[in-house]
C-alpha positions as CSV (number, residue, x, y, z in Angstrom):
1,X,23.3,26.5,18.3
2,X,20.9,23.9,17.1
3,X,20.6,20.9,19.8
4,X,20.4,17.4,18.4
5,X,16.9,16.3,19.6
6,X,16.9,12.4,20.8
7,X,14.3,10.4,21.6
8,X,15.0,7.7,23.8
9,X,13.2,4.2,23.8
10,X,14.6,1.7,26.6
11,X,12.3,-0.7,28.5
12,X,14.9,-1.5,31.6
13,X,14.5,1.6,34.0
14,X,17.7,1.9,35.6
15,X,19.8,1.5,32.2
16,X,16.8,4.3,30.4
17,X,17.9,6.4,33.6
18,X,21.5,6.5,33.2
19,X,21.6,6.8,29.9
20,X,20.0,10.1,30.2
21,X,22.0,11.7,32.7
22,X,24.8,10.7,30.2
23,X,23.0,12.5,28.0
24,X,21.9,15.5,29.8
25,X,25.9,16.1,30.3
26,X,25.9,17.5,26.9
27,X,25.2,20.8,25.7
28,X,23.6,19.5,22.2
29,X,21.4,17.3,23.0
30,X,18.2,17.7,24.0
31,X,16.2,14.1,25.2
32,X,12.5,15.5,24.0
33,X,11.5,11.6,25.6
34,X,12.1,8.9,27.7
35,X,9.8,5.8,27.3
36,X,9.6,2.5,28.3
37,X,7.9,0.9,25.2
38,X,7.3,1.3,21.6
39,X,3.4,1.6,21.2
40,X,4.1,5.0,22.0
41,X,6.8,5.6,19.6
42,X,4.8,6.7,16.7
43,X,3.0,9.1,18.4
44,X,5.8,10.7,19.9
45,X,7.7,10.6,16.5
46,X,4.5,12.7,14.6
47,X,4.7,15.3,18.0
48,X,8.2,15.5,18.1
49,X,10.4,15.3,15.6
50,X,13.3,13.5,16.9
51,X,16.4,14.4,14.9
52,X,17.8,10.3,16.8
53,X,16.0,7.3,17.8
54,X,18.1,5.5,20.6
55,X,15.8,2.5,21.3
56,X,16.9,-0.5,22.6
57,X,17.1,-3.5,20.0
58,X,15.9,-6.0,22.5
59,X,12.8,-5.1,23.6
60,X,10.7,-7.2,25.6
61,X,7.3,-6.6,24.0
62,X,8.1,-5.3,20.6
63,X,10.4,-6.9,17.9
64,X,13.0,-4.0,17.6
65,X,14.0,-4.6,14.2
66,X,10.2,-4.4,12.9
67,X,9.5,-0.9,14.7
68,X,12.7,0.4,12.8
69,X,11.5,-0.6,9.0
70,X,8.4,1.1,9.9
71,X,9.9,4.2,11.1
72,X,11.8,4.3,8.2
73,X,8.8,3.6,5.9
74,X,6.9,6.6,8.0
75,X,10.1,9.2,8.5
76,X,12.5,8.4,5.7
């Protein structure tokens, strides 16, 4: 069975945390990441692969909205 592979982008610790023992609880998903902040997003996207992007519209040092159009621009 193919897992769904999520990358997970959440700048408040506790909530990043227990959003992936939520996760973790299910058989098809794999989290390849946790991270607290988007300058690390596109590098993790080009190792990765993430089949999701759960990222947390309101980030405190990147506008949310922005890093989406350019992941869709880069990984359409």
């Amino acid at each position: 069975m193919n897992k769904i592979k999520v990358l997970l982008i959440e700048d408040n610790r506790l909530l990043r945390e227990g959003i992936l023992q939520i996760l973790k609880q299910h058989s098809d998903i794999e989290v390849l990441e946790s991270a607290n902040e988007t300058k690390t997003t596109f590098s993790l996207m080009h190792e990765m692969s993430p089949d999701v992007i759960l990222m947390d519209l309101g980030l405190r040092n990147q506008n949310s909205l922005r890093v989406v159009e350019i992941l869709h621009e880069e990984f359409p």
